[in-house]
C-alpha positions as CSV (number, residue, x, y, z in Angstrom):
1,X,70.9,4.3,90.0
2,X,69.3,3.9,86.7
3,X,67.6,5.5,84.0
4,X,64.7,4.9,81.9
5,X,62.9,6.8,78.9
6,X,61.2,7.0,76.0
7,X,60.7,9.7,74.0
8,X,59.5,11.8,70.8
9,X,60.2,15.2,70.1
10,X,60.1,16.8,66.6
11,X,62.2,19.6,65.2
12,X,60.8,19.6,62.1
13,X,62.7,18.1,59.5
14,X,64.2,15.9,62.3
15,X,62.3,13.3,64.8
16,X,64.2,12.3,67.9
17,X,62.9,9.0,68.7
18,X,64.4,7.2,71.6
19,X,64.7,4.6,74.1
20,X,67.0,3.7,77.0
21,X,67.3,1.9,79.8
22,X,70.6,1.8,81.6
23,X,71.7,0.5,85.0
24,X,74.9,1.6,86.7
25,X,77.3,2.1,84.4
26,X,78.8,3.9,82.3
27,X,76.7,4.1,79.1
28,X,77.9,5.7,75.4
29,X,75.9,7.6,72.8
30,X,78.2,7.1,69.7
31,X,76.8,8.5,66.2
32,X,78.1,10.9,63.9
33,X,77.5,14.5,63.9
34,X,73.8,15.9,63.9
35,X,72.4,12.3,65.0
36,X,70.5,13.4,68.4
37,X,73.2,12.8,71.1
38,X,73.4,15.8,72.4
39,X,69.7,16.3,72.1
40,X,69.1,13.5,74.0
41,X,71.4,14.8,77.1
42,X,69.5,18.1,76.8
43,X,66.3,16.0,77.1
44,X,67.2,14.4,80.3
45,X,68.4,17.9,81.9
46,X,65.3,19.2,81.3
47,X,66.8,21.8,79.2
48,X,64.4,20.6,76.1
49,X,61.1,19.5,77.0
50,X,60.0,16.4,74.2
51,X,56.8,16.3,73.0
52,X,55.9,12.9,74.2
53,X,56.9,10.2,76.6
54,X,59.0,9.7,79.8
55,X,61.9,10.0,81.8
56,X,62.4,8.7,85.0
57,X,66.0,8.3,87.4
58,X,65.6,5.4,90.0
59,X,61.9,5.1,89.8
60,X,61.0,9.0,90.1
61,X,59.5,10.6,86.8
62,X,61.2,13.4,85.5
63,X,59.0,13.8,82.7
64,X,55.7,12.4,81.7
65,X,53.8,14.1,79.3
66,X,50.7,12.0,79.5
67,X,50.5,13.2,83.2
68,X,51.7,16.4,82.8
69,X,54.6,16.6,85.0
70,X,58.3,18.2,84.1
71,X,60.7,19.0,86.7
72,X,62.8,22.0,86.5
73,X,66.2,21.7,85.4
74,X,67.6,22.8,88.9
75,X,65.7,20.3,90.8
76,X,66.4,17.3,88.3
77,X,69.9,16.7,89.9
78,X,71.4,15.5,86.7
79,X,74.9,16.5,86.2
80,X,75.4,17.9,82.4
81,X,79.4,18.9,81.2
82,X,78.7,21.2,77.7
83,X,81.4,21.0,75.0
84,X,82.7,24.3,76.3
85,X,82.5,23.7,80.0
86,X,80.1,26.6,80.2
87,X,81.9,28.3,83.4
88,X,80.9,31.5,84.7
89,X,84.0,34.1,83.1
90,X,83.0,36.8,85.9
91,X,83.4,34.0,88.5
92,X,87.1,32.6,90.0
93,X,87.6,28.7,90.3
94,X,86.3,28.9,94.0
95,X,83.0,30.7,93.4
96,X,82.6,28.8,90.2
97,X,82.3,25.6,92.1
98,X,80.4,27.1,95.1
99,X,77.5,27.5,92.0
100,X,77.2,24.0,92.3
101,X,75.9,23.8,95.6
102,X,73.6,26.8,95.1
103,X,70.2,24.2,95.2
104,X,71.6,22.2,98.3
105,X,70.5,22.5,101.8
106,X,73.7,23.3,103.1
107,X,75.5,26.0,105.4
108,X,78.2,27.8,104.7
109,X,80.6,25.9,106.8
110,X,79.8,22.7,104.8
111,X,79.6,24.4,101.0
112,X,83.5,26.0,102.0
113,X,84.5,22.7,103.2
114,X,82.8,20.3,100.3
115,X,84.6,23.1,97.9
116,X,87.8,22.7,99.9
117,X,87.4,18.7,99.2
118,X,86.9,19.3,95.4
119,X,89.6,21.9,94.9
120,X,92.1,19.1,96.2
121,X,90.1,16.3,94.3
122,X,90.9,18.2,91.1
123,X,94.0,19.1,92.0
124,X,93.5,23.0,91.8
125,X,95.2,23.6,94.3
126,X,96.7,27.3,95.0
127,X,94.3,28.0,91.8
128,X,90.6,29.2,93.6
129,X,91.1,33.0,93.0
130,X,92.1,32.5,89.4
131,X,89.9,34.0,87.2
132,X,88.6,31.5,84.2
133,X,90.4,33.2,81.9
134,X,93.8,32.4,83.3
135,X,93.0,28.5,83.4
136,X,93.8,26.0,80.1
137,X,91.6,23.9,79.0
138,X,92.1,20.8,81.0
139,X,92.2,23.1,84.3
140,X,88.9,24.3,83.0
141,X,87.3,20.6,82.5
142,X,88.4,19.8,85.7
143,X,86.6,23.2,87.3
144,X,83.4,22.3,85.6
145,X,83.5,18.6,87.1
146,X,84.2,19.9,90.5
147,X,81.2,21.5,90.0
148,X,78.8,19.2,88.9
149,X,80.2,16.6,91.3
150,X,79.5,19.0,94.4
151,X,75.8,19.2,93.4
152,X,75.6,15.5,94.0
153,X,74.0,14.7,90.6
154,X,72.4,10.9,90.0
155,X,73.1,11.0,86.8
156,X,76.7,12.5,85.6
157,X,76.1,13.3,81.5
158,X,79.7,14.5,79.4
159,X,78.9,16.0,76.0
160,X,82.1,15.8,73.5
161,X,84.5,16.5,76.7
162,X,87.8,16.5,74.5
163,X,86.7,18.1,71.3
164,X,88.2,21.0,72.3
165,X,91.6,19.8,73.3
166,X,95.1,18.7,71.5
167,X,95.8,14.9,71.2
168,X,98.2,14.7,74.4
169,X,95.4,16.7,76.8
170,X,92.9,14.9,75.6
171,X,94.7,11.6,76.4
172,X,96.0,12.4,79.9
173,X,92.3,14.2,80.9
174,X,90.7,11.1,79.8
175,X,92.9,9.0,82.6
176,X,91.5,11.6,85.1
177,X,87.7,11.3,83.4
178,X,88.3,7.2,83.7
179,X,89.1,7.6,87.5
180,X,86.3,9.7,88.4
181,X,83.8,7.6,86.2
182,X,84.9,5.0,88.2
183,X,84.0,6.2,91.5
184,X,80.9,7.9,90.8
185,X,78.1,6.3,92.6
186,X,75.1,6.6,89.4
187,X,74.8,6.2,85.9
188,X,77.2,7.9,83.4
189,X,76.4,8.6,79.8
190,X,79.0,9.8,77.4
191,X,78.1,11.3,74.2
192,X,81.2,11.0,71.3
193,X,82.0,10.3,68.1
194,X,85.3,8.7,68.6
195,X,85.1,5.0,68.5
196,X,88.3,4.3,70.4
197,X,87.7,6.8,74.0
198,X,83.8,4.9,73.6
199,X,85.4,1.5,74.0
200,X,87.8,2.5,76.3
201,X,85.7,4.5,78.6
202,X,82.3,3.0,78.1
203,X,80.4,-0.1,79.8
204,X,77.7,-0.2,77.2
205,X,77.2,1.6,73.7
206,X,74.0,3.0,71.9
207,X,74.5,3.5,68.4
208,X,72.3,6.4,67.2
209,X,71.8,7.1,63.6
210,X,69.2,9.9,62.5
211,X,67.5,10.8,65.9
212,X,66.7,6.5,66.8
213,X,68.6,4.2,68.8
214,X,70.3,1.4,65.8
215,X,71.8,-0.6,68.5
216,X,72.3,-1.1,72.3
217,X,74.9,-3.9,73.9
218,X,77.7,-4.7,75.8
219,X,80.8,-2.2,73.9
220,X,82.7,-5.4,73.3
221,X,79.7,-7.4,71.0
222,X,79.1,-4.1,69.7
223,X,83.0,-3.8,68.0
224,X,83.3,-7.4,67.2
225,X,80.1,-8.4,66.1
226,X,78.3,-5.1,65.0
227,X,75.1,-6.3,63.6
228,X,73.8,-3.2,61.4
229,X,75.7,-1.1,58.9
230,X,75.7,1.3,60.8
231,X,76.8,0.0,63.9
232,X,79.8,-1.5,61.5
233,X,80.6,2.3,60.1
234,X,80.4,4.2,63.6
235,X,82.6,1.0,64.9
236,X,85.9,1.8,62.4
237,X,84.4,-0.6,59.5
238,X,85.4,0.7,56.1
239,X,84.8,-1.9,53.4
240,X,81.3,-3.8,52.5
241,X,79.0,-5.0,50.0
242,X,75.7,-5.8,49.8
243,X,74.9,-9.4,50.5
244,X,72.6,-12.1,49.5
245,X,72.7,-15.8,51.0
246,X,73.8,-18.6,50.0
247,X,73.6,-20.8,52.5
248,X,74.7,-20.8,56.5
249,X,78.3,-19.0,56.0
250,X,78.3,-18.1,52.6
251,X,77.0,-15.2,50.7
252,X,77.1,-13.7,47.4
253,X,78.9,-10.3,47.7
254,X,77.8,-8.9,44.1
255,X,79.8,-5.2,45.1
256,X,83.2,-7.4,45.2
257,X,82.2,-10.5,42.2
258,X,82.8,-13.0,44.5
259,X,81.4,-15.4,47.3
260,X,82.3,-14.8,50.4
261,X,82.6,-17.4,53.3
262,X,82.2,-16.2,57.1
263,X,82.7,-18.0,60.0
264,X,79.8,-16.1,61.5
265,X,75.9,-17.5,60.9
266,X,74.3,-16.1,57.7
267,X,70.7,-15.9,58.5
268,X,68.0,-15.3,56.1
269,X,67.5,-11.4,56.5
270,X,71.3,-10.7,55.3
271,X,71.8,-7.2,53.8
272,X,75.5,-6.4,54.2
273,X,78.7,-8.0,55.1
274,X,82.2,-5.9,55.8
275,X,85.8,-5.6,56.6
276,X,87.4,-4.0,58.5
277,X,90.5,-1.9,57.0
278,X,93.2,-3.7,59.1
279,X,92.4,-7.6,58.8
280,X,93.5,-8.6,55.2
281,X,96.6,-9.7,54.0
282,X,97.7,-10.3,50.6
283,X,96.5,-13.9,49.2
284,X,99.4,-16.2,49.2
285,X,98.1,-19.1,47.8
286,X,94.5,-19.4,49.0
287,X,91.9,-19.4,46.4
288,X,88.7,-19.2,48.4
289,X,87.6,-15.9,49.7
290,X,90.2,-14.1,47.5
291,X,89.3,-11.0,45.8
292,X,90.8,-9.6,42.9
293,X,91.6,-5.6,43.2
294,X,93.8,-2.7,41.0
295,X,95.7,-0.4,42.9
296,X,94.8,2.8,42.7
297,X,96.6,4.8,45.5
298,X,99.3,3.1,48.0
299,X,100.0,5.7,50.8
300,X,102.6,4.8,53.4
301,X,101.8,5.4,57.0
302,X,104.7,5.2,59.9
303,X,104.6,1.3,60.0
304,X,101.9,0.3,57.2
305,X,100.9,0.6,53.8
306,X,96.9,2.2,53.0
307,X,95.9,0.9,49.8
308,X,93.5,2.1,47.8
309,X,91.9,-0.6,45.4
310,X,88.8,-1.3,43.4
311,X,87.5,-5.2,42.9
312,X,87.5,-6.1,39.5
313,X,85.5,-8.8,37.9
314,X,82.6,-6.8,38.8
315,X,80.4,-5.6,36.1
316,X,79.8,-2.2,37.5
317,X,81.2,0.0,40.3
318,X,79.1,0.9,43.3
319,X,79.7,2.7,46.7
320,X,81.3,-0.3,48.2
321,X,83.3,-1.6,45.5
322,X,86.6,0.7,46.2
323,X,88.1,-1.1,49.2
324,X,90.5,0.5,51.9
325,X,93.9,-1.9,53.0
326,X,96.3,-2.0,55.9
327,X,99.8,-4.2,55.2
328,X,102.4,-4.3,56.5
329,X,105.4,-3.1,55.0
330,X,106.9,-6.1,55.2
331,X,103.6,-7.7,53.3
332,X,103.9,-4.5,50.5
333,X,107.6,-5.4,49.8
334,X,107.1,-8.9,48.9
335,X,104.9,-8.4,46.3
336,X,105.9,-8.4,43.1
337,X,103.0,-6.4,40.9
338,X,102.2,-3.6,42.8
339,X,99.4,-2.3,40.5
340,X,97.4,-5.6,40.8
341,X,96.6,-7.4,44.4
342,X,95.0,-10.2,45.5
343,X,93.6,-9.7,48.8
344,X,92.6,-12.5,51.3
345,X,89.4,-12.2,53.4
346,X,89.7,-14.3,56.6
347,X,86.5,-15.8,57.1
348,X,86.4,-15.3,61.1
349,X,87.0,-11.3,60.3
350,X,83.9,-11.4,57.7
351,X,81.3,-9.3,59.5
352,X,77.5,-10.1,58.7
353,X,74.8,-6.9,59.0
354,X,70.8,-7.7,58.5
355,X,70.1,-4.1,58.3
């Protein structure tokens, strides 16, 4: 399966611009709230109808508006799980995921026995006459999956499927998400804004930032090499400064009043290097790449120290010149002034943005 669009559709005040292509896989919208993820799900279910371009699943157009055509929701086939499951309440478990085959040329035989499949997929067993009501959450996600999987959807689309549940349900329903991810048969797109379930659950990323696709590529180049600032941000970066080069792995970092070297290529359109929060250590000894910082909060975490500092030698404060630390305990102990750091910046954890 795969899907393919490009589209414009105006709010006003806000411009969703996209596009996508993605194969079979599982693909993630990641971008913080109000972006345009969601939107964009609604967009492919037919549910909003943009105001230009196209959408097409495995060749078949969806959407076209320079020829005019837009498929009804119902006949789209595109599987869509809403932040709050969206379940009939009048409806028990059995008749909720009987909906799902409403649209398919089935008899009754086969909808009782593809339901009887799903019930045991899910494991709901000895739960079909329970009302909605008398289900938790996570027996609830797993309804609403039955009963997109049942309408055989080509594309499967999960919008924000654990915002509504504690840490420990969230972690064990993402185990069950993972599995059936895995043997869907079609392109999967997960909207989210937490970085860690994207990496872990995602095949590919899209950054979205302000109703445009920033970024698209493999999750892995997209964590370790993010190559916009706001790919960095939505990634777990904390710490940059704007950047101007100096030659091929050195820039000028005026937020921090120092040089910095990276091992990564500086190229000519350089606007922003960072840091990520966890990959510094105290200096001990070096004298390259070394910034000097005050201390103004040190909060202890369970294992680590979060420091707080601000880079002095800098002849004005900015937005990026307050920096945010992990050390080790161990690493906070040792040192001796505690109000005054000096923090090495490895050069092969230097990140390097040219937008």
């Amino acid at each position: 399966m795969s899907l393919d669009m490009k589209i414009r559709k105006d709010f006003g005040g806000f411009v969703l611009e996209e596009e996508l292509h993605v194969g079979n896989e599982t693909l993630a919208l990641l971008g913080a709230s109000g972006c345009g993820k969601s939107m964009t799900l609604r967009c492919i279910a037919g549910i909003v109808r943009p105001d230009e371009g196209y959408i097409r699943i495995d060749g078949e157009t969806l959407f076209d508006s320079a020829r005019n055509i837009d498929v009804p929701v119902q006949k789209r086939r595109v599987g869509l799980l809403f932040q709050n499951y969206a379940l009939f309440p009048n409806m028990n478990v059995e008749q909720n995921i009987m909906m799902g085959m409403k649209m398919l040329d089935m008899t009754k035989k086969e909808r009782a026995e593809e339901c009887r499949r799903a019930v045991e997929k899910f494991y709901l067993n000895g739960l079909e006459k329970h009302s909605i009501r008398q289900l938790s959450g996570g027996q609830q996600q797993r309804v609403a999956l039955a009963r997109i999987l049942v309408s055989k959807p080509r594309i499967l689309m999960l919008d924000e499927p654990f915002s509504a549940l504690d840490s420990f349900l969230r972690w064990e329903l993402e185990q069950e998400l993972m599995k059936v991810l895995g043997e869907f048969e079609g392109t999967s797109i997960l909207v989210s804004h937490n970085r860690d379930e994207v990496y872990r659950i995602s095949d590919h990323i899209a950054v979205i930032s302000d109703g445009h696709v920033d970024c698209f590529d493999d999750k892995k180049e997209i964590f370790e090499n993010p190559y916009t600032y706001q790919s960095a941000l939505l990634t777990g970066c904390k710490n940059f400064s704007r950047a101007e080069r100096i030659d091929s792995h050195r820039v000028a970092a005026p937020d921090w009043g120092i040089s910095v070297r990276t091992s990564r290529e500086v190229t000519e359109g350089v606007k922003y290097i960072g840091l990520r929060q966890s990959l510094h250590h105290p200096a001990m000894g070096q004298k390259d790449n070394v910034v000097g910082c005050d201390v103004l909060r040190a909060i202890e975490d369970l294992n680590d120290m979060i420091l707080l500092l601000r880079c002095r030698g800098i002849q004005e404060t900015s937005e990026f010149s307050d920096l945010h630390v992990t050390v080790s305990k161990q690493e906070w102990n040792m040192l001796e002034d505690k109000k005054h750091v000096r923090i090495y910046l490895e050069p092969e954890n230097v990140l390097v943005m040219s937008r």
